[in-house]
N, C-alpha and C positions, 0 to 999 in steps of 0.2 A: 372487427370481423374481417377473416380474409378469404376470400372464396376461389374454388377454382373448378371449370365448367368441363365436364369429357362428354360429348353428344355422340350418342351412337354409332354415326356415323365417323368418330373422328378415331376409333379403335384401331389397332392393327387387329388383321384375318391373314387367316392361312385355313389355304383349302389342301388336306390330305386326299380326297376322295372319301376316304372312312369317317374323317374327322373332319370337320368344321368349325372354325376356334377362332372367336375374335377378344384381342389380349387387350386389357382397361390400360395395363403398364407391360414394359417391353418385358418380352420372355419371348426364347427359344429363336426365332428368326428375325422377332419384330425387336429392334432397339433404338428407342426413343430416349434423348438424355434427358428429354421433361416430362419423360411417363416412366421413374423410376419408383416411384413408392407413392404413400398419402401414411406421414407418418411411419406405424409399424407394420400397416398393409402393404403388402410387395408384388402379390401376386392376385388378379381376379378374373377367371378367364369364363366363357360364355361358352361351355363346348355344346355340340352337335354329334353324335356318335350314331351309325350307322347303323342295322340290322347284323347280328352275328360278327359284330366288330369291338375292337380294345388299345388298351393299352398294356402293354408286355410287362413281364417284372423289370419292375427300375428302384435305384434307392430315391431314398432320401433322409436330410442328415439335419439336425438342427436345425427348423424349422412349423410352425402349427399350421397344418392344414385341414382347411375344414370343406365336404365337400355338402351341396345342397340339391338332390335331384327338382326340375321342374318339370319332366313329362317323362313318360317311360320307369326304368327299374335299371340300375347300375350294380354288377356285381364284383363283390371286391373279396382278396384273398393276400394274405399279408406272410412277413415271416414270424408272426407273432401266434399263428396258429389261428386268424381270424378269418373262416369265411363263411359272409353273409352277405344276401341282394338288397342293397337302399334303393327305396322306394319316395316318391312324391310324399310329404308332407315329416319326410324324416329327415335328421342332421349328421352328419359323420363326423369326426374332428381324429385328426391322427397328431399327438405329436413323437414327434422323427426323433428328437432327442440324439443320442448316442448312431443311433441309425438303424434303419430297415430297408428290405423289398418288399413292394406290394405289386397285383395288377387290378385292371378295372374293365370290363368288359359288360355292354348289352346285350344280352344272351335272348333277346326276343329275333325271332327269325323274319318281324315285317315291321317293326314300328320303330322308329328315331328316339333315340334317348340324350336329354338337354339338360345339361346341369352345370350349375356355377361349380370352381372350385377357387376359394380363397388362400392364400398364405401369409401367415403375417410372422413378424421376426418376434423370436424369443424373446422374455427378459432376461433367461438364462441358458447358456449353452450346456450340453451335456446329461440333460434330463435321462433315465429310465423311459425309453417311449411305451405310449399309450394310445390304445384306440378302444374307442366309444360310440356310439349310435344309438338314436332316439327317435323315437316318434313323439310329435307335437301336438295337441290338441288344435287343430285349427281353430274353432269357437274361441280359443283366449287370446287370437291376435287379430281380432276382428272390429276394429276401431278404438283400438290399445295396442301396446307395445305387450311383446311376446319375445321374453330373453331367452334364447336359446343356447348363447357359447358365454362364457364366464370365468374370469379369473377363477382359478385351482382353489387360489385358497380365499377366493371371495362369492362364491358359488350361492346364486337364487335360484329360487322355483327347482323346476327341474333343467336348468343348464346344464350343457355341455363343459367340462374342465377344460383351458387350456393353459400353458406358461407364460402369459403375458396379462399386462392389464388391460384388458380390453373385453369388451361386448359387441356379441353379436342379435342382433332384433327383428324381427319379421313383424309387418304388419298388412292389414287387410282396410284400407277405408273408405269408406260409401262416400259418392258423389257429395260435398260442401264441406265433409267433415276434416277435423283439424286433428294435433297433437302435440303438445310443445315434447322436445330432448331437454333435457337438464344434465349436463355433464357431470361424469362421475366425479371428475377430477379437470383442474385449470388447466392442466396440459393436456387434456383429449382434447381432439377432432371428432366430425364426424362426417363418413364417406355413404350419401345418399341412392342407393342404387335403385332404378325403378324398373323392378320388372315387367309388369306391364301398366296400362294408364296414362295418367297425369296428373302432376303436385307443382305448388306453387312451393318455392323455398328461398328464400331472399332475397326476393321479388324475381325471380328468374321460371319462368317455367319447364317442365324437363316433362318428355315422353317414354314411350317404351324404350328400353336400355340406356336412356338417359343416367349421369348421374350427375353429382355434386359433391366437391370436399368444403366443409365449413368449422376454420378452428377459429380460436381466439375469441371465443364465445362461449356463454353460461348456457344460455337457452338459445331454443331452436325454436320455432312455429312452422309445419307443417298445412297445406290444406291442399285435397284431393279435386283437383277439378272436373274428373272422371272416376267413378270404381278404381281403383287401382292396389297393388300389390309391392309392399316396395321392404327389402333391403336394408339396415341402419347396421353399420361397424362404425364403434366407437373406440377409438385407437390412440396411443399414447402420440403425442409429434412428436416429443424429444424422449431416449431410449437408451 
């Protein structure tokens, strides 16, 4: 098993005024040569977004992004003809493929909007892009794993499609309770984000915005030492 620890605290931030952004792996200002990836995860950033604030149209080009609101409503408009507001308990996944512009803006006029956005690298470059959005039943990831992004052409439940091999899982577990990961495949990882709470994971404990990458393992044992809310990408390490 080989592990490696990012503690909250050890993020790059950048403060816009509008925006509030602290980067898991180096992007835009922050450049870390040992926060480059975890596997085919590249990008995981914790934004903060303002009242009647955004981000402008910008491309992007061969790459799956998936975006996760945790407080407020994020509204997005694409050149794909897509606009629609993501809300708390829903998933976005764009992939950029060939290429697009999008913006993303909180169009509430008093309350902060906080949401994860992931990227992780293709297995193939040059897709047809696609965007997708879903709402989750909260109740099925409520001390169980709840898949919500999924290989295209390996697609459960109601996942989200993306171009690569990898999963994405949300789960919710009451104070003592546990969950073993069982990897899809020998070459996943998996990158433990805890949104809020406390979980114990190979013998390490990790808090709010703590996480964890844990490859070169079959199985996983999780246990919540607080309520907690947490995060699972399970991502190829070689690519």
């Amino acid at each position: 098993m080989k592990t490696i620890i990012h503690k909250s605290d050890s993020r790059g931030f950048a403060n816009h005024g509008w925006l509030k952004s602290h980067h898991t792996f180096s992007f835009a200002g922050y450049q870390n040569p040992e926060r480059m990836n975890f596997g085919a995860l590249r990008v995981l950033n914790d934004d903060l977004v303002q009242p009647k604030m955004g981000f402008g149209t910008h491309p992007h080009q061969n790459m799956e992004i998936i975006s996760i609101p945790l407080k407020g409503a994020l509204s997005h408009q694409d050149s794909m003809g897509n606009k629609r507001a993501i809300e708390v308990g829903e998933v976005q996944v764009m992939s950029a493929g060939t290429g697009l512009t999008h913006s993303e803006f909180n169009d509430s006029k008093t309350d902060e909007t906080n949401f994860l956005q992931l990227w992780i690298i293709p297995e193939e470059m040059g897709v047809t892009p696609n965007y997708e959005q879903r709402l989750f039943d909260a109740s099925e990831q409520k001390n169980k794993l709840q898949t919500v992004v999924a290989p295209k052409d390996k697609l459960e439940d109601d996942a989200l499609p993306i171009s690569q091999q990898a999963y994405i899982y949300r789960t919710d577990l009451d104070e003592d309770k546990f969950i073993t990961l069982k990897a899809k495949n020998s070459n996943n990882g998996f990158y433990i984000f805890v949104v809020e709470g406390a979980v114990e994971v190979a013998d390490t404990i990790l808090n709010s915005r703590d996480a964890i990458g844990v490859s070169e393992v079959d199985t996983l044992n999780l246990k919540a030492k607080s309520n907690s809310n947490l995060i699972i990408i399970e991502v190829p390490m070689v690519f």
